[in-house]
N, C-alpha and C positions, 0 to 999 in steps of 0.2 A: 186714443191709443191704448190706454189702460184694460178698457173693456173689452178690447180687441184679444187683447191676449190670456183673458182671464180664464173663458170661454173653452179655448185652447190647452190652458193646462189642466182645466179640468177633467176635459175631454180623453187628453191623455193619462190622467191620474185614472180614468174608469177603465180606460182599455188597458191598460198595465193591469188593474187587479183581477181582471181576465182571463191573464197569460199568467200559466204555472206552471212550474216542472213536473215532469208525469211518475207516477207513482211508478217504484220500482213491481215487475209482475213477475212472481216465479214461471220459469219454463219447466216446471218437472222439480223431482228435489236437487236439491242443491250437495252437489258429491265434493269434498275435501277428503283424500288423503284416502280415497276407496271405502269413506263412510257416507253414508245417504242422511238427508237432511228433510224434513218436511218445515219451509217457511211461510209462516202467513201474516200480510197485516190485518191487526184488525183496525176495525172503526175506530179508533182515538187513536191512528197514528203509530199505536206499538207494537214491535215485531216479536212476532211467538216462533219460537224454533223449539222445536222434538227431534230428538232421533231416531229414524228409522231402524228395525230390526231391537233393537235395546234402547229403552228409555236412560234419561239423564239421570244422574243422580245432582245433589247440592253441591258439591263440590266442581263440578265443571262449565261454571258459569264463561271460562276464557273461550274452550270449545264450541258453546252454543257464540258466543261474541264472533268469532270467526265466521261462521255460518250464517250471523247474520251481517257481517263485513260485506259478503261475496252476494248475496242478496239485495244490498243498499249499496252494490260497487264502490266497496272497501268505503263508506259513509255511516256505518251504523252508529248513534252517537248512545256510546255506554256511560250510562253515571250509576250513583250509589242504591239509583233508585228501581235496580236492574233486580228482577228475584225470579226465583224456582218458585212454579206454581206447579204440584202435580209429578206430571213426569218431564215437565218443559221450561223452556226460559225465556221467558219473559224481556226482551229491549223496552224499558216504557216509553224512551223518548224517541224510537224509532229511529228515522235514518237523517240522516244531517242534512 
């Protein structure tokens, strides 16, 4: 009986790690408030947002957080470890 089910859960344990939720895909940029957004992730998971027409500066790190909200449908998970690279901002840990 033991064997019987062991078989089984592992079975299941391979086919679960199979099944993922699908990566957020920009449709075009992402507009809040009649401002245009360009989001992208990259390969380690982290979300880069710039602004269209006029770059970010350092200070509007909450701005680009929003844009990348709307991007990760309102999941973008911001920590301390969130920075201005450039003229963009950087989500390191991407979306929740």
């Amino acid at each position: 009986m033991m064997h019987t089910a062991y078989p089984l859960t592992l079975g299941a344990l391979a086919l679960s790690a199979c099944v993922s939720t699908p990566a957020p895909v920009a449709r075009g940029p992402i507009v809040l408030d009649g401002v245009s957004y360009a989001v992208a992730k990259r390969p380690t998971g982290a979300i880069e947002v710039a602004r269209i027409g006029r770059p970010f500066e350092n200070w509007e790190g909450a701005e680009a957080r929003r844009a990348a909200d709307r991007f990760c449908v309102s999941r973008a998970k911001s920590s301390i470890r969130d920075r201005f690279q450039g003229d963009t901002w950087l989500i390191v840990e991407g979306c929740a």
